[in-house]
Backbone as numpy.savetxt, mean C-alpha at the origin, in Angstrom:
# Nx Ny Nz CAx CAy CAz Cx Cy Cz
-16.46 18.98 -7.39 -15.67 19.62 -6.33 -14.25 19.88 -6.83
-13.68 20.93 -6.61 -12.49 20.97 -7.23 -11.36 20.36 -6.11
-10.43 20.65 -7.02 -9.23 19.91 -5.58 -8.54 20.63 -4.90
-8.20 19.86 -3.66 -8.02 20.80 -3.06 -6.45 20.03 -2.78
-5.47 21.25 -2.47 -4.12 21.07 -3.10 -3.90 21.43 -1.23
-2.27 20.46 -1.16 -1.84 20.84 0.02 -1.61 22.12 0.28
-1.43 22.74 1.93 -1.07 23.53 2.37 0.57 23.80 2.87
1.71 23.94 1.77 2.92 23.78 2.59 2.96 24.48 3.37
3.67 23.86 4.91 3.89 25.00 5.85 5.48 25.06 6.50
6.30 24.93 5.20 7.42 25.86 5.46 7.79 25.41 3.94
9.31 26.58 3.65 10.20 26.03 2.98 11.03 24.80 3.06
11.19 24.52 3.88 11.73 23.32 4.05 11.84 22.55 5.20
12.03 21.32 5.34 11.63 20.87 6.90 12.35 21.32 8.26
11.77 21.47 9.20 11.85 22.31 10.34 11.74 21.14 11.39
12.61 21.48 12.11 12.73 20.09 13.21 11.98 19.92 14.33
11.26 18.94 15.04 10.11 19.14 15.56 9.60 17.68 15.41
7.95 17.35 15.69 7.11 16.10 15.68 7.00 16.32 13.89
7.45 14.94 13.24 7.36 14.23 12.16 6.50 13.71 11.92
5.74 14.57 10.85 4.57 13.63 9.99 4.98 12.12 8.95
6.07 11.68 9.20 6.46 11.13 8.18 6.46 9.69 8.97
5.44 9.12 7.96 5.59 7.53 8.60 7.34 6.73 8.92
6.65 5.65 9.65 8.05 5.38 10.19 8.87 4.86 8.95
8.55 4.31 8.36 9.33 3.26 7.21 9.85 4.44 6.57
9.91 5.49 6.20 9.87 6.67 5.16 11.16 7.14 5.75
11.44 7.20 7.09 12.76 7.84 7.79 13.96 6.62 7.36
13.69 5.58 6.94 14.74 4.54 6.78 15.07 4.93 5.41
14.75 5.57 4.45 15.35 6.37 3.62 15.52 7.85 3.01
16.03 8.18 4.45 15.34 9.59 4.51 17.17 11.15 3.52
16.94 10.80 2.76 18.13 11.43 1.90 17.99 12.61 0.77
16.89 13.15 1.52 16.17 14.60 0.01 17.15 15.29 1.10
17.47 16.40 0.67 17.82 18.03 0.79 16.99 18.93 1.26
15.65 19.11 0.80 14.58 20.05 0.92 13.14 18.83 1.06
12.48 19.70 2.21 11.58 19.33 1.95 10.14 19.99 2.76
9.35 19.66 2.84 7.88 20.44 2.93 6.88 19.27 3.68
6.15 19.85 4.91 5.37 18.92 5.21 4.13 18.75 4.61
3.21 17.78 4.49 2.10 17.80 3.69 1.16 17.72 5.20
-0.07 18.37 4.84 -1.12 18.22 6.00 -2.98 18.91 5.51
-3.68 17.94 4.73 -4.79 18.35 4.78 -6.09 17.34 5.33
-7.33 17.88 5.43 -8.06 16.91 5.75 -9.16 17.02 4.90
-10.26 15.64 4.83 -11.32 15.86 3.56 -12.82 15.27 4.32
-13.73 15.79 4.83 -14.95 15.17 5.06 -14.87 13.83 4.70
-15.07 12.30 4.99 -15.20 11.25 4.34 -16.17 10.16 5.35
-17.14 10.03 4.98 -18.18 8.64 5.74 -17.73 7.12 5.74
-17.97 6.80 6.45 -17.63 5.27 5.99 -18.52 4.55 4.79
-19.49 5.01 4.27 -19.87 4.58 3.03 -19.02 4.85 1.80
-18.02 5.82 1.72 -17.66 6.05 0.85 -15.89 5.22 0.82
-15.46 5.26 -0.58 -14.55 4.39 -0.66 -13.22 5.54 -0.89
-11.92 4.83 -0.70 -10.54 5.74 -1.03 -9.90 5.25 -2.45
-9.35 5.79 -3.19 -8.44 5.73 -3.96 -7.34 6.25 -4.05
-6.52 5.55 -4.01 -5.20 6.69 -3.75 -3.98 5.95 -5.61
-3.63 7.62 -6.11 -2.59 7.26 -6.65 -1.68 7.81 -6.45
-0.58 7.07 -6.18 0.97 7.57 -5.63 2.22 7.34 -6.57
3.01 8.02 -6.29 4.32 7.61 -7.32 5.27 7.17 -6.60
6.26 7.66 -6.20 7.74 7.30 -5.26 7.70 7.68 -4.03
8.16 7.01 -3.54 7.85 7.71 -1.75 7.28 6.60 -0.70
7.52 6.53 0.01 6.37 5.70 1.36 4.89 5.88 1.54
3.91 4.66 1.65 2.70 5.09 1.74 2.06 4.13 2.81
1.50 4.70 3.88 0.58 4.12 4.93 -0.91 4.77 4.75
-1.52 3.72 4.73 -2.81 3.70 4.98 -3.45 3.13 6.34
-4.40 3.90 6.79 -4.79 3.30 7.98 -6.11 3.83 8.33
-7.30 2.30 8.45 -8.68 2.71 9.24 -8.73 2.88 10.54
-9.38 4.33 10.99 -9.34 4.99 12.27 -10.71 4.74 12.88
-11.13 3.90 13.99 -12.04 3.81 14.34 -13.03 5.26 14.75
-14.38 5.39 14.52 -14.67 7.01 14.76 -14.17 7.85 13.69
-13.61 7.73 13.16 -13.12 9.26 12.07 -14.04 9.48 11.08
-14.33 10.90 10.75 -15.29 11.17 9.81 -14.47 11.92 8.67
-13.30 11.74 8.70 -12.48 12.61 7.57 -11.72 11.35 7.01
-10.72 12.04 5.79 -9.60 11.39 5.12 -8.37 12.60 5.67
-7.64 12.08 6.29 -6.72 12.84 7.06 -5.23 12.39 6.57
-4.67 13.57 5.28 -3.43 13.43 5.13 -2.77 14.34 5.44
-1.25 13.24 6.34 -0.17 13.82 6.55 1.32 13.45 6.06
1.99 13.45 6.00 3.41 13.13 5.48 4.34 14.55 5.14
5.17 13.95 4.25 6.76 15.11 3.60 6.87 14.70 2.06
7.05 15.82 1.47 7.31 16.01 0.25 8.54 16.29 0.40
9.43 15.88 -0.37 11.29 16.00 -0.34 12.07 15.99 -2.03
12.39 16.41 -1.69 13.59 16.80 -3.27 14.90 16.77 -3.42
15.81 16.53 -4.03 16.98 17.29 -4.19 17.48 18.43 -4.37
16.47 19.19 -5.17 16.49 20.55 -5.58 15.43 21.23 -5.05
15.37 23.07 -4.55 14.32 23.72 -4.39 13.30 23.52 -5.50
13.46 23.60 -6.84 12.99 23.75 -7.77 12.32 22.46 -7.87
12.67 21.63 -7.75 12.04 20.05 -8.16 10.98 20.02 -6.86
11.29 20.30 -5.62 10.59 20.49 -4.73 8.94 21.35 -4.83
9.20 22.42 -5.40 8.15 23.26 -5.50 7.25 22.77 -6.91
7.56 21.34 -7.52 7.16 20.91 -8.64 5.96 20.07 -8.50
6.34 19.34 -7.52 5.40 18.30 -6.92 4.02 18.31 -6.21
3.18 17.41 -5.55 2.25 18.31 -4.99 1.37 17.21 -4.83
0.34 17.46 -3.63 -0.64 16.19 -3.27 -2.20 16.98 -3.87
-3.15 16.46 -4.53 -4.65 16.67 -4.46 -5.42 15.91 -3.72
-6.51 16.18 -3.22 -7.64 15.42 -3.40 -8.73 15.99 -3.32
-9.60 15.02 -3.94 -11.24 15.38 -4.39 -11.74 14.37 -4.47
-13.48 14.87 -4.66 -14.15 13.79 -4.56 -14.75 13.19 -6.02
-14.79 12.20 -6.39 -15.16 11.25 -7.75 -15.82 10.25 -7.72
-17.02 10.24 -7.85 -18.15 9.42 -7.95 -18.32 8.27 -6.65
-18.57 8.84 -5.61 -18.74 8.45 -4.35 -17.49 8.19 -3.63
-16.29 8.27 -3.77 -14.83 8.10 -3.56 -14.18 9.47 -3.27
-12.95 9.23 -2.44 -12.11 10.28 -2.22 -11.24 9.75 -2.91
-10.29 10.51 -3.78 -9.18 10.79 -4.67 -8.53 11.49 -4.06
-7.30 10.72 -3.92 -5.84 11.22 -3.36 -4.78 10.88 -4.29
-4.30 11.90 -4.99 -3.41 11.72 -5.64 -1.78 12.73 -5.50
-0.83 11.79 -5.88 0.45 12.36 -5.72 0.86 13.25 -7.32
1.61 14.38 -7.60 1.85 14.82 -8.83 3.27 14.88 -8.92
4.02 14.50 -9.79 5.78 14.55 -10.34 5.25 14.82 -11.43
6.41 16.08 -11.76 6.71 16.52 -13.55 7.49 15.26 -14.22
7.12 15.14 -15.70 7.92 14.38 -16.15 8.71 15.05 -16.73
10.32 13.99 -17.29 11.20 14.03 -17.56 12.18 15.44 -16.91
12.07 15.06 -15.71 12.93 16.27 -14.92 14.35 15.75 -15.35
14.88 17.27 -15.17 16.25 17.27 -15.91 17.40 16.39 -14.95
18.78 15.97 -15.46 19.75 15.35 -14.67 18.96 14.15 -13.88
19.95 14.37 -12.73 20.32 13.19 -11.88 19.18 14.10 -10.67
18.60 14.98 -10.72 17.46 14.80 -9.20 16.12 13.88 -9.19
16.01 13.77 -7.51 15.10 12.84 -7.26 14.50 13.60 -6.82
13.03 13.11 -6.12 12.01 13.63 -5.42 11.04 12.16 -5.10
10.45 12.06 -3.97 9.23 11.39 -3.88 8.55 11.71 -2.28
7.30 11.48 -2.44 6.55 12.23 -1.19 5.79 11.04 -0.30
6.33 10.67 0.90 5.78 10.12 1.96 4.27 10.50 2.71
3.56 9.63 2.15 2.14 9.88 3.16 1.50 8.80 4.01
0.94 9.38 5.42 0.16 8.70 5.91 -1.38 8.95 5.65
-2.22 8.13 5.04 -3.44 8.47 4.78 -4.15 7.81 5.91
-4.76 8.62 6.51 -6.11 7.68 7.54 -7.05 7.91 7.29
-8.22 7.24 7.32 -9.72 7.09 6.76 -10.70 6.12 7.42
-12.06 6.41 7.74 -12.56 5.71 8.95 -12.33 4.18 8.67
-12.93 3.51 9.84 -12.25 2.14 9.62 -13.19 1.40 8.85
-12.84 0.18 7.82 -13.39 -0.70 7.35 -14.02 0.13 5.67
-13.93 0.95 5.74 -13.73 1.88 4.20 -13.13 0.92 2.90
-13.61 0.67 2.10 -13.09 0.23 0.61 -11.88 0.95 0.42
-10.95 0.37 -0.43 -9.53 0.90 -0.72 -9.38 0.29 -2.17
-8.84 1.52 -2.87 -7.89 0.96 -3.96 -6.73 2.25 -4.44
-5.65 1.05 -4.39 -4.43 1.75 -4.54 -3.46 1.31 -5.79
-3.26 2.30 -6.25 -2.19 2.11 -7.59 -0.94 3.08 -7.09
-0.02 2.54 -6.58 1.44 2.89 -6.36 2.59 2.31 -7.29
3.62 3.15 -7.08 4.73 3.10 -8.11 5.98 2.66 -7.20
6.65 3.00 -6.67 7.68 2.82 -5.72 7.41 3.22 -4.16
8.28 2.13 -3.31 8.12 2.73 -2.38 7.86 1.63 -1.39
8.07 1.70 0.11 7.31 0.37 1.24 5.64 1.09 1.37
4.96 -0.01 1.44 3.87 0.41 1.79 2.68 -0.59 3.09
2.40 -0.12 3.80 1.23 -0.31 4.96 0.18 -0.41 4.42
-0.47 -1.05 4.64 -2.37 -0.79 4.68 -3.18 -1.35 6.15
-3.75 -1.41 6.68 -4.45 -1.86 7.82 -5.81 -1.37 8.15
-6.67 -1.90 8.85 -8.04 -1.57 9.45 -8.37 -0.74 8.17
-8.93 -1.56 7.18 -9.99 -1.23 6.18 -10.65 -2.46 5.89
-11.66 -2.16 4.34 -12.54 -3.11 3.58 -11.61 -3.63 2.67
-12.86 -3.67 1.79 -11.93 -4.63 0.63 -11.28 -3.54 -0.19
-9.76 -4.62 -0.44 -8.69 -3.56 -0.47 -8.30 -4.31 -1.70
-7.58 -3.29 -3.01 -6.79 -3.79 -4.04 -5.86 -2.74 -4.27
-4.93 -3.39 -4.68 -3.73 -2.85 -4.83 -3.05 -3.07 -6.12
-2.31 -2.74 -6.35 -1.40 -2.70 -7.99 -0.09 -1.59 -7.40
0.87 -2.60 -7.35 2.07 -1.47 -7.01 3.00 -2.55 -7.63
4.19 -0.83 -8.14 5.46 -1.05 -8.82 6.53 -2.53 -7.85
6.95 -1.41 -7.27 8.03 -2.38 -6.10 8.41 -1.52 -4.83
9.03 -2.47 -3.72 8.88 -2.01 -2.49 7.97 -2.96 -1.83
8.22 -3.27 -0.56 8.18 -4.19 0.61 6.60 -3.43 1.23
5.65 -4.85 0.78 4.27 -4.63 1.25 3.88 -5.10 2.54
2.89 -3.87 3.23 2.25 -4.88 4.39 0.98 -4.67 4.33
0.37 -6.04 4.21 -1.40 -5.64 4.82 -1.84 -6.48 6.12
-2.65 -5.50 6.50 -3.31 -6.38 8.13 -4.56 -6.01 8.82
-5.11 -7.10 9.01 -6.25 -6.04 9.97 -7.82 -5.80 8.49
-7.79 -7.02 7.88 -8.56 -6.25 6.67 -9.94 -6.75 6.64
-10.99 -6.33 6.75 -12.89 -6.69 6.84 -13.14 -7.24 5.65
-12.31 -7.27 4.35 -13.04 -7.47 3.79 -11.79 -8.46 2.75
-12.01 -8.54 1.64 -11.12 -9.45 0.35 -9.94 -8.75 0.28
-9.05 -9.23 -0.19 -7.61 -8.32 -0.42 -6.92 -9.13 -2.34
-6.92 -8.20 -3.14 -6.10 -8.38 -4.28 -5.38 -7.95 -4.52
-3.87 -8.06 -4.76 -2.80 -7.52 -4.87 -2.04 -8.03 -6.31
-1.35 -6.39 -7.00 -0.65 -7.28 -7.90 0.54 -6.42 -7.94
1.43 -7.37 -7.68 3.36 -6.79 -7.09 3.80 -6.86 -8.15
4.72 -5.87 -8.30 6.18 -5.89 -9.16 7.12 -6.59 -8.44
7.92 -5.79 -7.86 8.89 -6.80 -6.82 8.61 -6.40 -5.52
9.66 -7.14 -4.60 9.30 -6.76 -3.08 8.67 -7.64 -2.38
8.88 -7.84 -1.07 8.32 -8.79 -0.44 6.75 -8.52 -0.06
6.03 -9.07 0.15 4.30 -9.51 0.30 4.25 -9.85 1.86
3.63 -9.39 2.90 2.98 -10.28 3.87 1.69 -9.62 4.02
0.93 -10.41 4.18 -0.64 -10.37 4.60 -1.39 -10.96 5.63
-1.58 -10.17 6.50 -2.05 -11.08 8.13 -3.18 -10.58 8.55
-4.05 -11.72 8.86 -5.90 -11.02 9.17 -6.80 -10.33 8.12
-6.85 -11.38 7.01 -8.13 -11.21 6.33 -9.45 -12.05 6.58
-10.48 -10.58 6.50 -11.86 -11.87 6.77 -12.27 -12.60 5.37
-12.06 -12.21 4.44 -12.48 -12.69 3.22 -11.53 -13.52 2.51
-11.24 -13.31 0.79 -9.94 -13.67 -0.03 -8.98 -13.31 0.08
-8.24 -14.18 -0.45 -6.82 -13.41 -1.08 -6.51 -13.84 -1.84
-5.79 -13.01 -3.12 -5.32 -12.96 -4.43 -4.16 -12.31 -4.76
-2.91 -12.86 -4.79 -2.06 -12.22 -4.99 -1.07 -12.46 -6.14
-1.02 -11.72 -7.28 0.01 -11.92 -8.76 0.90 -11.13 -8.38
2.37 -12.19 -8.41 3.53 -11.46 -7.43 4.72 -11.55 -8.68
5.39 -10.41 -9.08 6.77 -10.61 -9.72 7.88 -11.53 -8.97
8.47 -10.94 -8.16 9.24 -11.38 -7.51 9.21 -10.87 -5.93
9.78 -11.88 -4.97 9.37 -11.60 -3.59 9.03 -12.84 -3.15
8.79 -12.90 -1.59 8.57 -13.76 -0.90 7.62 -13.10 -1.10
6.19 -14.62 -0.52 4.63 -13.94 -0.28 4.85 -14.57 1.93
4.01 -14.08 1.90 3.47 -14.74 3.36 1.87 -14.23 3.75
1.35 -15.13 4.18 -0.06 -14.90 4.13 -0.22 -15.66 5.27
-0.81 -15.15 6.35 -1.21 -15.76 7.53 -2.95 -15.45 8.35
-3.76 -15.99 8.30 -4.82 -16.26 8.68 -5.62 -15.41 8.12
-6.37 -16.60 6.76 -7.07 -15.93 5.87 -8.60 -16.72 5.85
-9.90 -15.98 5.99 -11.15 -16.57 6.49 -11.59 -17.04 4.97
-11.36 -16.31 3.80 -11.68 -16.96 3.11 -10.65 -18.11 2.05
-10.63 -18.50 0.75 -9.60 -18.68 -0.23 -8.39 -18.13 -0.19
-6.81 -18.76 -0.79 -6.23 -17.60 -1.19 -5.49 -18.36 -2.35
-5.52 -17.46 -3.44 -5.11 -17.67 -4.94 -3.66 -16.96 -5.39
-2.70 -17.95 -5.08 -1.33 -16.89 -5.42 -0.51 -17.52 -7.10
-0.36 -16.43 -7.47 0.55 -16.31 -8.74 1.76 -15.68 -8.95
2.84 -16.64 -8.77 4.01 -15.80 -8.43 5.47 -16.30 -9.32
5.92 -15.27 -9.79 7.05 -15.25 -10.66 8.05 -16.11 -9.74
8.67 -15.77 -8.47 9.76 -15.75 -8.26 9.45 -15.77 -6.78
10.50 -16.56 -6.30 10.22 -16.19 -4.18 9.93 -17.20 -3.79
9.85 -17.23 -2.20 9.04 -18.15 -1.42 7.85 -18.01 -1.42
6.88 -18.95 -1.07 5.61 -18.85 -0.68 5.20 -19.57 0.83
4.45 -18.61 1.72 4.54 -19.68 2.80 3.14 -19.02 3.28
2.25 -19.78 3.46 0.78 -19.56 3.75 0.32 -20.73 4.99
-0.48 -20.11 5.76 -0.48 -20.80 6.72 -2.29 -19.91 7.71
-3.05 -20.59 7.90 -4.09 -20.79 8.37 -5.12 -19.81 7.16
-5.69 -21.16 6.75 -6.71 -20.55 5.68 -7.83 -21.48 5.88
-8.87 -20.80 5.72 -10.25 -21.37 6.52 -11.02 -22.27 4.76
-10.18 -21.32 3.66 -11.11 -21.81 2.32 -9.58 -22.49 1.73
-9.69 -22.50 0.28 -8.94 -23.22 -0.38 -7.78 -22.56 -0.47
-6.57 -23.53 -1.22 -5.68 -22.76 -1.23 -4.80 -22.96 -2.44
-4.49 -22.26 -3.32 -4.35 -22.51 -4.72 -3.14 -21.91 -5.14
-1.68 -22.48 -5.99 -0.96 -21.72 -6.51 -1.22 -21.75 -7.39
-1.67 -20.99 -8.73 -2.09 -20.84 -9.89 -1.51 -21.14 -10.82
0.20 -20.58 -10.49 1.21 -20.39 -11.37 2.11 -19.90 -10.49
3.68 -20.67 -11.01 4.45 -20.12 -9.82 6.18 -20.67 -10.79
7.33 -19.38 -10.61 8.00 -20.04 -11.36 9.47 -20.82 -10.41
9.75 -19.76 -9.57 10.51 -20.66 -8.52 10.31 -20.62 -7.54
11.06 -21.29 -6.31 10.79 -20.64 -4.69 10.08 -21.90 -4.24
10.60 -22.47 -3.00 9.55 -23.07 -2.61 7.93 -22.78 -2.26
7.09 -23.50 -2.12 5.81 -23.57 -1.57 5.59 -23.86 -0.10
5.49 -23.50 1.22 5.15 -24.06 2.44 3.64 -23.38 2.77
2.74 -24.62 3.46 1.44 -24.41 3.69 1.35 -25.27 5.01
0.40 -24.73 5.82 0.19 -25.27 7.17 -1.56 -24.49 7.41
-2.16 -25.59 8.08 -3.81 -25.39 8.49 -4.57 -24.66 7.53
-4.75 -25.50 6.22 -5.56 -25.34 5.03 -6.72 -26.52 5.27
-8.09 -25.53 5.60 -8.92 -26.61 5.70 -9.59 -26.78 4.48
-9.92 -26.12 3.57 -10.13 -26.54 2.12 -9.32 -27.58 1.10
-9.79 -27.52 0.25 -8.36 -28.11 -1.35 -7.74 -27.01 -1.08
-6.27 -28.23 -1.75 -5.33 -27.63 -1.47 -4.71 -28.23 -3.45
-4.60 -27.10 -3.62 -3.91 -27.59 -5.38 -2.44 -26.39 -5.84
-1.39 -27.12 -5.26 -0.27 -27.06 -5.60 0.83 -27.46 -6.80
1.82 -27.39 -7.39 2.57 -27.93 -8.17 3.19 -28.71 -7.94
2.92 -29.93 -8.51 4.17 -31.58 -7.49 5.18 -31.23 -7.44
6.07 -30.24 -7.67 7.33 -30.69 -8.00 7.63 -29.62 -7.14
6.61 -28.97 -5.99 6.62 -27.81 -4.90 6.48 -28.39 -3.71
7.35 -27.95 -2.92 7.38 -28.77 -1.16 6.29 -27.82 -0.43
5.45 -28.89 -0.06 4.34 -28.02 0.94 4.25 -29.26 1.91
3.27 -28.56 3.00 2.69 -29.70 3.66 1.55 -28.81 4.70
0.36 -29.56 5.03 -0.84 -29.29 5.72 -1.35 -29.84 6.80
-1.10 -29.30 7.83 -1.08 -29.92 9.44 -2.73 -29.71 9.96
């Protein structure tokens, strides 16, 4: 299937109802910009992939939906850097592919990065490789992630969750399965997890609290440890303040 490339529908943004997730307006400082808006057939058997670069990214499972429904803003400093960029997607071996495009080594001091909300039916497989940016995930499957930096949220998840952070803070609330998280730097927070959760973390707090399986810091270099209603083992670093009510 070939890809199919957004539809801009203006030169530049036009004032009116905002496709642009909420977190995305808290740094909202391009010059030019373009709304993004396409949609893609998608079943709930099939899984998402999304790769993104700079910009804000929400993900979200829509109970009932039979599409992958993206919306957001593409923004620039320059017209030219603007008209550079660009969203695809297609389909790849049972998966929808959503991907973001930046030219490299653009000249000077301009920026660009493109805000999307992706929705996709609920409980759908996810995997995401992001670069900058805050990012959402909610009401899906089993979800993995790999992102640069920028302030994560996951919630609402059916299935395992693996995450591996650059910087930025971590919270994770309502998994039915695992959790796995290799964190640069950041606070983690993890709150009511049905299965395990396995954290590895450079730098930050850690504070985990209702986990039905075990609960493990792997490796951890500063930051305290706090844990509360771990009904499994619990294998921490002595020289880390926790405690299990």
């Amino acid at each position: 299937m070939r890809p199919v490339r957004v539809v801009w529908l203006a030169t530049w943004f036009v004032s009116g109802v905002s496709t642009v997730p909420a977190r995305a307006q808290q740094y909202d400082d391009c010059k030019f910009k373009r709304p993004v808006a396409l949609n893609v057939a998608m079943s709930a058997s099939e899984a998402l992939r999304a790769k993104t670069g700079a910009g804000s990214l929400e993900v979200r499972g829509v109970q009932g939906l039979r599409e992958a429904r993206v919306t957001g803003t593409a923004c620039a400093s320059t017209s030219q850097l603007l008209g550079a960029i660009d969203v695809t997607v297609r389909r790849e071996g049972g998966r929808v592919l959503v991907e973001t495009e930046f030219p490299e080594n653009w000249r000077g001091n301009e920026q660009s990065r493109i805000d999307l909300l992706i929705e996709v039916p609920v409980g759908v497989g996810v995997d995401i490789a992001d670069g900058s940016g805050p990012m959402e995930v909610s009401g899906v499957g089993d979800l993995e992630v790999v992102d640069g930096s920028g302030e994560l949220r996951i919630s609402n998840i059916s299935g395992s969750v693996t995450v591996e952070d650059g910087s930025g803070s971590v919270e994770i609330t309502d998994v039915r399965g695992d959790v796995r998280v290799e964190d640069g730097s950041g606070e983690v927070t993890i709150r009511d997890a049905g299965g395990s959760v396995d954290v590895k973390d450079g730098s930050g707090s850690i504070d985990v609290r209702g986990v039905r399986g075990s609960f493990t810091v792997s490796a951890d270099g500063s930051g305290d440890v706090e844990y509360r209603n771990v009904t499994g083992r619990v294998d921490v670093p002595a020289r880390k303040r926790g405690r299990s009510d």
